[in-house]
C-alpha positions in Angstrom: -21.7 -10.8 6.1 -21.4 -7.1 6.7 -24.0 -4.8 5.8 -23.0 -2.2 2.6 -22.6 0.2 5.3 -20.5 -1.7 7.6 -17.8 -1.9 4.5 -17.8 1.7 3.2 -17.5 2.5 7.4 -14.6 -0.3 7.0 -13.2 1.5 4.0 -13.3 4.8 5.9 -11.0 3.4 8.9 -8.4 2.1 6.3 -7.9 5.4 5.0 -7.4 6.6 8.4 -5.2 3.3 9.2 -3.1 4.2 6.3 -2.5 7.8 7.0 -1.4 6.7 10.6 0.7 4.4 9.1 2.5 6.4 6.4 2.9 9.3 9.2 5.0 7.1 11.5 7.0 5.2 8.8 5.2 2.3 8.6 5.4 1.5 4.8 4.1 -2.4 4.7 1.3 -1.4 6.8 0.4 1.8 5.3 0.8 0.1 1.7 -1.6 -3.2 2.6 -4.1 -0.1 3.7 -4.4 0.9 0.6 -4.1 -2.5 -1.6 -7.2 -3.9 1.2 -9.4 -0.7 0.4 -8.7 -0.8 -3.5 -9.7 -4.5 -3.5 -12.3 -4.1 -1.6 -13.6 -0.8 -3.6 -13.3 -2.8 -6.9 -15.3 -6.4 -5.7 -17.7 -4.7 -3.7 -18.6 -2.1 -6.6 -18.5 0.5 -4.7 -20.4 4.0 -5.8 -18.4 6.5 -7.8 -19.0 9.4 -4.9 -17.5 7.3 -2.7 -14.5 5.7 -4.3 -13.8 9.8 -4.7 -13.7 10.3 -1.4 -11.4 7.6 -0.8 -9.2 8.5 -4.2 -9.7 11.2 -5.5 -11.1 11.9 -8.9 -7.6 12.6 -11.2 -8.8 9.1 -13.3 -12.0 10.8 -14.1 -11.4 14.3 -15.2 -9.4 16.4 -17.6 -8.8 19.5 -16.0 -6.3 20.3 -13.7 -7.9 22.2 -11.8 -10.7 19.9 -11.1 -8.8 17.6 -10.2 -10.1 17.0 -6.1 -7.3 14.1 -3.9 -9.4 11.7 -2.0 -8.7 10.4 1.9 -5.9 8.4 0.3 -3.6 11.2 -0.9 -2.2 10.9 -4.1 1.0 12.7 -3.2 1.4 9.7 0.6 0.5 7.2 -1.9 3.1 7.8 -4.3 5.3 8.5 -0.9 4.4 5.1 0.8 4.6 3.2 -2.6 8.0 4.3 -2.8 9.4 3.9 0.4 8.0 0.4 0.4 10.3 -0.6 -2.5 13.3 1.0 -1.3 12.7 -1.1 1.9 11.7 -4.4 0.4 14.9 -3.8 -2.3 16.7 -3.9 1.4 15.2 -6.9 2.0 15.9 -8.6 -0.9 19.6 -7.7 -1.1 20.0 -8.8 2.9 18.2 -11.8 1.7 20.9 -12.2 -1.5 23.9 -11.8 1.4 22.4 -14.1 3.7 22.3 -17.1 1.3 25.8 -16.7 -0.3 27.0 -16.9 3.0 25.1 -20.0 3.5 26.0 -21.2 0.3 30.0 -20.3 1.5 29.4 -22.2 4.5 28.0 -25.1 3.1 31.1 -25.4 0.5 33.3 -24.6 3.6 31.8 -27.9 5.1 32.0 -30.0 2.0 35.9 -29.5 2.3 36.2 -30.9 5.4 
């Protein structure tokens, strides 16, 4: 098992991993990036200081203008978040197309 340092290091290269990700367009990567790291933050416990580095501290203050964004911006979270459900919406309609065709064919077939 990796040492506690090992996994904040690990937590560290995600948040890099993600930003490379979200900067070329790559939204499933960039987004499973981000889920790894908050699932990892929450089972390992992680320290308060850190998961602030990683997320920023909006959750945990009232003031706007204390509000400090972690390695994992807010604002390309939000981004990659969105752009991953406008492509997996994609996905899902191709997928929709794909099988009434199939579903066409198959009745096509049945005729014969």
């Amino acid at each position: 098992m990796k040492s506690e340092v090992e996994m904040i290091n690990r937590l560290y290269e995600l948040a890099e991993q993600f930003n490379e990700y979200a900067n070329r367009g790559k939204w499933l990567n960039a987004k499973r990036c981000y889920d790894y790291a908050v699932t990892l933050t929450v089972e390992l416990e992680i320290d308060d200081e850190i998961k602030c580095k990683l997320f920023g501290n909006r959750a945990y203050v009232d003031r706007e203008e204390d509000v400090v964004d972690g390695l994992f911006s807010e604002e390309k979270v939000i981004k990659v978040l969105g752009e991953y459900i406008k492509v997996e919406e994609e996905r899902l309609q191709e997928e929709r197309i794909r099988k009434k065709y199939i579903m066409e064919c198959r009745k096509e077939l049945r005729k014969k």
